[in-house]
N, C-alpha and C positions, 0 to 999 in steps of 0.2 A: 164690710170692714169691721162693726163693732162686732159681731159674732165671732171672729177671726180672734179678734183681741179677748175677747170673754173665752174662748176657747185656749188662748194661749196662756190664760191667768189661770185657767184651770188646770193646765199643765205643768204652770210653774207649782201652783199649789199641792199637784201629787208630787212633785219630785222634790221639794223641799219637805214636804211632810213625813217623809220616807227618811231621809236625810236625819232630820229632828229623830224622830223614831230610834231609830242605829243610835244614835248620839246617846238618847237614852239609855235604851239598852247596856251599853259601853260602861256607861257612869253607875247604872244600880252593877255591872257586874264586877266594877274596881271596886263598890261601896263594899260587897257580899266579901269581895278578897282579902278585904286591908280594913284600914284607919277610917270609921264615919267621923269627918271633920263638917268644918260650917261652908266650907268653899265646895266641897262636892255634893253637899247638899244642896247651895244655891245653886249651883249647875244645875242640878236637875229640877229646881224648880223653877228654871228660866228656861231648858227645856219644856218645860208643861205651859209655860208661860206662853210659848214663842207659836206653841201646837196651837193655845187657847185663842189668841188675836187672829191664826190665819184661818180655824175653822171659824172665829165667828165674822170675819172681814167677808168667806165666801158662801155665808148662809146653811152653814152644817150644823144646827144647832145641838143635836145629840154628841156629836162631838166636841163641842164646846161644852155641854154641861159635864163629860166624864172629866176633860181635862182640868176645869175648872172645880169639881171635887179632888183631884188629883194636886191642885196649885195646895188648897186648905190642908191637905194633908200632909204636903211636903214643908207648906209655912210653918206648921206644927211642931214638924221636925226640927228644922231650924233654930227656930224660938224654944227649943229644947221640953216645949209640953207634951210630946212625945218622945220615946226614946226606941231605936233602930233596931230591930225584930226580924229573926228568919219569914216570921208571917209577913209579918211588912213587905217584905223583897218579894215575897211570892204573891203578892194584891198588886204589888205596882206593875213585876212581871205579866202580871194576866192582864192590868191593864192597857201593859204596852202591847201585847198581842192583840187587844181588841181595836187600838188604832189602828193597828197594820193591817186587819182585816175589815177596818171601813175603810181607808185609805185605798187597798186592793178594791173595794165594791165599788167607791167614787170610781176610782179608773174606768172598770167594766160597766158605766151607765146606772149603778145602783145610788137610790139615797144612801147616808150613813144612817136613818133609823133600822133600818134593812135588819140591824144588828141588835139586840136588846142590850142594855147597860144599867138597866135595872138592879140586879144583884150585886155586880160591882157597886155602885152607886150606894148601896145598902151597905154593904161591908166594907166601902170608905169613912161611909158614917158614921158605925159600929167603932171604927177605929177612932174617931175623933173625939168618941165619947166615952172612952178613956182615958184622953188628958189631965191631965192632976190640976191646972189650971186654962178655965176657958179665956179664951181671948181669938181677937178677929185676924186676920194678916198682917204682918207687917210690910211696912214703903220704906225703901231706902229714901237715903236725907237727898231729896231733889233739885239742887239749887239750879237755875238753869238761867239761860243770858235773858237779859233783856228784850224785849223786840216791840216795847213802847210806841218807839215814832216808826211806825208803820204804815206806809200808804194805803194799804187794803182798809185797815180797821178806820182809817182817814175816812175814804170815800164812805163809806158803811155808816158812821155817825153822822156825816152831811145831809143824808137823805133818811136816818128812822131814828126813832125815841129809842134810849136805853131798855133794854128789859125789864119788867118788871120781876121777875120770877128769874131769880138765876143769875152770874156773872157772866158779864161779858169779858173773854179773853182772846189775845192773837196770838197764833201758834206760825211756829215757820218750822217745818222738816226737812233734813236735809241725809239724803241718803250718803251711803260711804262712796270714795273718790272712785272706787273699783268696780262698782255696781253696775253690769254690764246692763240691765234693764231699768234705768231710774224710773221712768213716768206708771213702767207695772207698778215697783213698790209704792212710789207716790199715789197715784190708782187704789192702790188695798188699804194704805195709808186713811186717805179720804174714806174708804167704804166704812173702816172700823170705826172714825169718828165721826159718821153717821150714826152708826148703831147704838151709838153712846150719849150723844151729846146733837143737841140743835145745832149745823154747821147754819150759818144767815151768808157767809160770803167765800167763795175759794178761790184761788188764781194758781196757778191752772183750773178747772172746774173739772169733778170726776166724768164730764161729757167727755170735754177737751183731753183729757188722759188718756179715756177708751179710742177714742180717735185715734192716737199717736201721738198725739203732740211733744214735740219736746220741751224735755222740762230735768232741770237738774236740783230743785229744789220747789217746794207748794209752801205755801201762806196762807192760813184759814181763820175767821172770824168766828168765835163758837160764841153760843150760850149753856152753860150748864153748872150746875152744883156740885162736880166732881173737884176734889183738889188740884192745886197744879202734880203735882207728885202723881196722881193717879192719871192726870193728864199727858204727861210723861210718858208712863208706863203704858198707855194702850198705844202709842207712837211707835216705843222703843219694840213693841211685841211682833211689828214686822222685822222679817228679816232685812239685813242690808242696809238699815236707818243707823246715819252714824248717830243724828244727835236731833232734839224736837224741842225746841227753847219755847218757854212758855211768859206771856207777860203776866204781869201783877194784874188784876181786877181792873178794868178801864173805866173813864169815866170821860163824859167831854170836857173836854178843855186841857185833858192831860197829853193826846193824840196827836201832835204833827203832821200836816196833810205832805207826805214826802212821794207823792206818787210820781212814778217814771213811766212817761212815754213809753207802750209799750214795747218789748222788744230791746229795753235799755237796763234793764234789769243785772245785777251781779250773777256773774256766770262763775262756775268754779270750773278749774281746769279738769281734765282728764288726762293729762301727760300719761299718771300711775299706771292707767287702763292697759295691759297687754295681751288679755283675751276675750273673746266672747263666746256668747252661746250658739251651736250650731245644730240642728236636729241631725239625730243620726241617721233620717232619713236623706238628709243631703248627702252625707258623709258617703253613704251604700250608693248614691247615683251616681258621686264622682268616682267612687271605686268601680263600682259597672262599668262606666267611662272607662277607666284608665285600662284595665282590662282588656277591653275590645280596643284600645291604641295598642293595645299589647300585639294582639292577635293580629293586626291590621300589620303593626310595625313585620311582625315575620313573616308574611305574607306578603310582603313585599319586599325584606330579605331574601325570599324565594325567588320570586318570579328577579331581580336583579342580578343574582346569580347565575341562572339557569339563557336572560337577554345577553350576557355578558357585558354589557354595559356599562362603561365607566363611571360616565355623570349618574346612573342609575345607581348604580354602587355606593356611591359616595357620598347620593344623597340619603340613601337609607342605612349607611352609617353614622350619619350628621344626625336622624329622626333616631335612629339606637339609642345617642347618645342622652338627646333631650328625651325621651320615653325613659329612660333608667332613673335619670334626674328627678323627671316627673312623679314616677314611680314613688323612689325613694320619699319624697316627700309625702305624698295619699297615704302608702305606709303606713309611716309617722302617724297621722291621721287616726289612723287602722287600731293601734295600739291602745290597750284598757290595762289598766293595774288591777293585777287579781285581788286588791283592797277588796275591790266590789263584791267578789264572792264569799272571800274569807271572811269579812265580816262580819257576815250571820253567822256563823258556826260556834262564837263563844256562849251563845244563849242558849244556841240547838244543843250542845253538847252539855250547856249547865242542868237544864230540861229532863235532858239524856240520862244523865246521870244521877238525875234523883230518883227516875222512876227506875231505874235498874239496883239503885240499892248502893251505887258505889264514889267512890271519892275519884276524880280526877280533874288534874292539873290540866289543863291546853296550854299548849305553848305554839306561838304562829313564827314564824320567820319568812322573811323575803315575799310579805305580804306587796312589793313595790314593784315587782317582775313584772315587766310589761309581753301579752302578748295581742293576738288577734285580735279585736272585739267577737267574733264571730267563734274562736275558740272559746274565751273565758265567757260566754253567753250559755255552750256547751256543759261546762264542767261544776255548772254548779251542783246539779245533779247527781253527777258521778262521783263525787266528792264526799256526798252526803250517804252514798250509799255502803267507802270504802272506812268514814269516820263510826258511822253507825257499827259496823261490823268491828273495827277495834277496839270499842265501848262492850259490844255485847260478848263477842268472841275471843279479843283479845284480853281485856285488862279482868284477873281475877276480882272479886270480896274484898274487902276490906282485913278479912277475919280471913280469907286465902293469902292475902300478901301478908300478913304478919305472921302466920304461920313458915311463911317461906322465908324469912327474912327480912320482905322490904318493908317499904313505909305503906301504911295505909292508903295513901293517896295515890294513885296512876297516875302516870304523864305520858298524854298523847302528845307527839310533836305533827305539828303540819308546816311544813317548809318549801321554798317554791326555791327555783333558781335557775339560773339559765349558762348555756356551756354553748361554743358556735350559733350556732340559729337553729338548736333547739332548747327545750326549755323542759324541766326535771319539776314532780312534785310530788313528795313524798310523805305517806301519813306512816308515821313511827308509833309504837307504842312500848312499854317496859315489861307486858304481860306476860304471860306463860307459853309463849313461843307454839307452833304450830305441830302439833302432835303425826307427825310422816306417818306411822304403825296404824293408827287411826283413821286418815285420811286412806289409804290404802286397802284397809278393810272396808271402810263405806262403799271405796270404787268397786272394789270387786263384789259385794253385796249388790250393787246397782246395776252390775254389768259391765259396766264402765271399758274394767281391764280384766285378761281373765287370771287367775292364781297363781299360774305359771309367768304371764308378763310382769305380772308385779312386782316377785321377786329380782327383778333385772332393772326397775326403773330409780334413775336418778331423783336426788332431789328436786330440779328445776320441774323433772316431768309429774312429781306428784302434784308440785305447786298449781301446774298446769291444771291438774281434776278439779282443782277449785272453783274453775271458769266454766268448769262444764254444766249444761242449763239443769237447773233441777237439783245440783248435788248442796249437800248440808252436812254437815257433821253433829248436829244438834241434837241432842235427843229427846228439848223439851221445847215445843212449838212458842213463840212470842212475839208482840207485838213489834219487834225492833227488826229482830234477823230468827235464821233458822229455818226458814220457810224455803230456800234456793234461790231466794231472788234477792238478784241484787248485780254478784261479780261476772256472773255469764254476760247481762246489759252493759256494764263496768267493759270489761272486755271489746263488745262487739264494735262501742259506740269508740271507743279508742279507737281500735284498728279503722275504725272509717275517717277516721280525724286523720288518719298520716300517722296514728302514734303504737305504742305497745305500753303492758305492764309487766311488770319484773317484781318477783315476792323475792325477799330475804328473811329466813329467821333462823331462830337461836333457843331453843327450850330452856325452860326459865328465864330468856332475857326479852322477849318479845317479837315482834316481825316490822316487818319495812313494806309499805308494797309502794312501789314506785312507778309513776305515770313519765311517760316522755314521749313529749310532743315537738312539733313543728314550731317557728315563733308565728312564721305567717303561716296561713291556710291554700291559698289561692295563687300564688305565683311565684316560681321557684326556676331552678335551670336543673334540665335530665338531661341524663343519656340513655338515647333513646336507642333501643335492638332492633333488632328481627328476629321473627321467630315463625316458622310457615309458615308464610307469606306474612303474616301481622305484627304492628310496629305495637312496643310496647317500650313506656316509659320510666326509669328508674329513676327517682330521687338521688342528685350526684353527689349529696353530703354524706351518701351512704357506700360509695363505689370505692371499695379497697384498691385496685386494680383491675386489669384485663389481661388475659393471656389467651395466648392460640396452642392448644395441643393434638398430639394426633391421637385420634380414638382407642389403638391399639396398644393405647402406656395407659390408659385409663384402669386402675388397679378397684379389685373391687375386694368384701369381705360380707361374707355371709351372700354373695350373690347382688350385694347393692355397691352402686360406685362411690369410688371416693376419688377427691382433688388434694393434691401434697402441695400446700404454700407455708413458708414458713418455716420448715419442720413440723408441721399440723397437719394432720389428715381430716375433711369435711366431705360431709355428703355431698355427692353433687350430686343435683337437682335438674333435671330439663326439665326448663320452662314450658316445652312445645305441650308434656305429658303432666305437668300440673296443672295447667288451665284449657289441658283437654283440645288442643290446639285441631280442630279439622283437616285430616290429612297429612298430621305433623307425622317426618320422618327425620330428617334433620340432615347433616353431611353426613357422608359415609367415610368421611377420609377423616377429619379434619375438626376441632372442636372450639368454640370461643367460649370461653370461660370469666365470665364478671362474677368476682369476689367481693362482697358486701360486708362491713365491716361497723362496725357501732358498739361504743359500750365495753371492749372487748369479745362481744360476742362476733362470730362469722357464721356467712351463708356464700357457696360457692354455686353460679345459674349458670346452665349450658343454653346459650342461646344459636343463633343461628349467623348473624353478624351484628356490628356494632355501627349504626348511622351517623355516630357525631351529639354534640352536644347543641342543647337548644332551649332559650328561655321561654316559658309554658303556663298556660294557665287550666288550673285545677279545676273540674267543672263534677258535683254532682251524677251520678248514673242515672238518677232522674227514673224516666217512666220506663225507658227502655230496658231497665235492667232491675224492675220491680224487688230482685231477690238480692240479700249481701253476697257477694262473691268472693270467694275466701283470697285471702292474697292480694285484692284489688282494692285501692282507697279512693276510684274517681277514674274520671275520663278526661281526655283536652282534647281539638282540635289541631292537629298539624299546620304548617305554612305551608301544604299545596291541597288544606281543606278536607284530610284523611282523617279520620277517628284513631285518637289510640288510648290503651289501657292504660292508667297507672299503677305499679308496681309496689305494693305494701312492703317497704323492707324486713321491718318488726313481723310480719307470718315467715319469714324463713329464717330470719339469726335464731342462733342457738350459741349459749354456754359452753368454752371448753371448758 
């Protein structure tokens, strides 16, 4: 059980350190953009603060000594004996990178000395001694309650002589009302003022913490020659501590023996409390779970239909009803705000953009869009590879955009948003829009397309050569982009998500390229086809209509068919002969035509017949189907236990 709990502290410890970190980050990137005032200074030195108590509460001492070079630094700041410097920002930036990568190493079983902090640690120093006047940290003014008539410090006096070396003080902490884990913080509480000070008495005891016990507030006996102010401050440095009231210097005779029976103690409410923490390992069992009720629920829809069964029927509508409910709720569950991803990207791109030479703006929106966990777990990657590429490819020099008219500085926009159930994200930029003539010569240099196709191709299809593995337009190799890699993986990992990309641009105004996804990943309602003899499943968010034609009105051009809906003419496409269907022939009389529809774009598929509508769970191709298969985003199982394809709608829309 205590290993359980030691391992659960260590958990909390990464992912609050992580937390601190961003927090970071955030604050030197507002410091870098705007106004260095004294409030965002103290920010980030209650960040280094807050890093400094929980590395040294869980024995990372390399980590604690960088933070706490980083505290003297930023106190510096503050107290105005230094003043705010490009260098500076770029010392404390590397700093913050070197936490994140002990913090990464803690996770993976590494110590943090793993990592040397040497030089940083040097060139914090360097920095300090420049100060026009030297002086040590300052303490905010401490005044904090009473907690004189104290039972603990009672019993403690009864039975030992005062210290000789040191004051005796009683401390009482008490974490915030919301604190979904008090006895952890109380737990890290007690380790830090171990580390600091002689603890002689604590109730709870940090044994009793490790255990589990409950506890909504701790009471500690210390001895030490720390101020109360500084006594304070190693309290307050855990997260989640509302407040750590310190008494005056104790002496006997000043101490009231008010000890309570235990178990009679002042409890504070938790009404406030309306979440907790859940591992997302629970989260992915009850979603597995709900799932296989899914699959179970239609499978018994099956077989009730096929019994003809009333009571049967009626009660696997009644299980429908509560499995949607259920559903609907785990969902819920399901959902992450791409916060998580976008987040990092203001630092990656500040980074970005020093080493490329150029000025640019980020601007995030609809950073609050909730989708998948399991998508936005996906996309941060891909994200990184389509921002990169509008930094290196899109936004001109500094000395290019003034020449052209704009302003020196680039604005990348990244925006998320969501439209029905699915969900839009788009990286803009203002740069020199994407060169078609250019693009078009690389292809045809590569092979790609040959001289004569080229001249025939729209803009959508040049966009398209972007994606293709290998292609660059670059003509000078660098460490960012250029190299081909990048929008092909961009692409491939979309399309196996449920989703597509869509480029827009504009010479001289810049380009757009837009990602659109599913909101969930795993459980949807198709309409499922036929197609020689094999059921295959379409996504119905995407199903314009269906119609029955006869073969012989099927009008073609150039030798290839086309379907008139609308007033629109569209390829039409048999399914049986894109996915290579075995023995596919199809009617000879007679055509089923599902028009696919998104976006304004249309894709019209000749299938074979149309089975009805059925809600489906999305399953990986897994081992079986080792290779991507173009057009296909996954498999599900049927309710009478048949395998079917899923249906990529994004591989067939196209642009009128």
């Amino acid at each position: 059980m205590a290993m359980d709990k030691q391992n659960s502290y260590l958990s909390l410890f990464i992912e609050e350190s992580r937390e601190h970190i961003q927090a970071l980050d955030n604050q030197l990137l507002q410091l870098e953009q705007g106004t260095v005032d004294r409030e965002s200074v103290q920010s980030l030195f209650r960040f280094a603060h807050t890093l400094k108590g929980m590395a040294s509460t869980m024995g990372f001492l390399h980590m604690t000594e960088l933070t706490h070079h980083m505290e003297d630094l930023l106190d510096a700041l503050r107290s105005e004996r230094l003043t705010w410097s490009s260098e500076m920002a770029d010392l404390l930036f590397a700093c913050s990178g070197v936490l994140r990568q002990m913090v990464d190493g803690i996770d993976a079983g590494r110590p943090d000395s793993a990592i040397d902090v040497g030089v940083l640690l040097h060139q914090l120093a360097d920095f300090l001694g420049r100060g026009s006047v030297p002086g040590k940290p300052l303490h905010k003014d401490g005044t904090t309650a009473p907690v004189g008539e104290d039972g603990l410090a009672a019993q403690w006096l009864a039975s030992h002589s005062l210290p000789a070396d040191g004051q005796l003080y009683s401390l009482r902490i008490v974490p915030e009302e919301s604190c979904s884990l008090p006895g952890v913080r109380l737990f890290m509480a007690v380790r830090a003022y171990v580390a600091r000070c002689q603890v002689v008495a604590a109730q709870p005891s940090a044994e009793e913490l490790a255990q589990g016990v409950v506890a909504t507030q701790g009471d500690l006996v210390i001895v030490s020659d720390l101020s109360p102010e500084t006594l304070v401050d190693i309290g307050m440095g855990i997260s989640e501590i509302a407040r750590v009231e310190v008494s005056k210097p104790l002496q006997r005779g000043t101490v009231k023996d008010t000890a309570k029976p235990p178990g009679t103690g002042t409890e504070m409410s938790h009404k406030g409390t309306t979440s907790v923490r859940v591992s997302t390992e629970k989260l992915d069992l009850l979603f597995n779970l709900v799932t296989e009720l899914v699959e179970t629920k239609t499978r018994l829809e099956t077989v009730a239909k096929q019994q003809s069964d009333g009571v049967l029927v009626e009660t696997a509508e009644q299980l429908s009803r509560l499995t949607r409910q259920l559903q609907e709720v785990v969902m819920q569950t399901r959902l992450m705000s791409l916060e998580t991803v976008f987040q990092r990207f203001p630092r990656m791109v500040r980074d970005l953009a020093k080493g490329l030479g150029k000025q640019v703006e980020l601007q995030v929106e609809g950073a609050q869009t909730e989708l998948d966990r399991a998508l936005v777990e996906e996309l941060g990657d891909l994200l990184v590879h389509l921002l990169r590429n509008a930094l290196d490819h899109g936004l001109e020099t500094p000395e290019r955009r003034l020449a052209a008219g704009k302003p020196a500085t680039g604005v990348v926009r990244l925006a998320a948003y969501s439209k029905g159930n699915r969900a839009f994200i788009e990286i803009a930029e203002d740069g020199q829009g994407i060169d078609l003539q250019k693009v078009v010569h690389k292809a045809v240099d590569k092979g790609l397309v040959s001289a004569q196709e080229a001249t025939a191709l729209r803009a959508e299809q040049v966009y398209n050569l972007l994606f293709q593995p290998g292609f660059s337009t670059s003509e000078v190799l660098s460490d960012v982009s250029g190299r081909g890699v990048g929008l092909d993986v961009v692409k491939s990992k979309v399309q196996s998500l449920g989703g597509e990309v869509q480029v827009e641009s504009q010479p001289g105004k810049g380009s757009v390229f837009r990602i659109n996804l599913p909101l969930t990943l795993s459980i949807f309602t198709a309409m499922l086809v036929w197609v020689g003899g094999e059921v295959y499943a379409v996504p119905l968010d995407a199903v314009y209509q269906v119609y029955t034609q006869k073969r012989q009105d099927v009008h073609t051009l150039q030798g290839k068919p086309l379907f008139f809906v609308d007033n629109q003419s569209l390829p039409l496409v048999f399914l049986g002969e894109a996915f290579q269907v075995p023995n596919y022939q199809g009617d000879p009389d007679l055509l089923q035509v599902l028009v696919l529809a998104r976006d304004g774009r249309y894709a019209a598929l000749a299938v074979d017949g149309f089975l009805g509508q059925q809600e489906v769970v999305l399953k990986a191709l897994g081992a079986y189907f080792p290779k991507e298969i173009p057009g296909i985003s996954g498999a599900l199982v049927l309710g009478d236990g048949r395998v079917a394809l899923v249906v990529n709608p994004g591989y067939f829309l196209r642009k009128e």
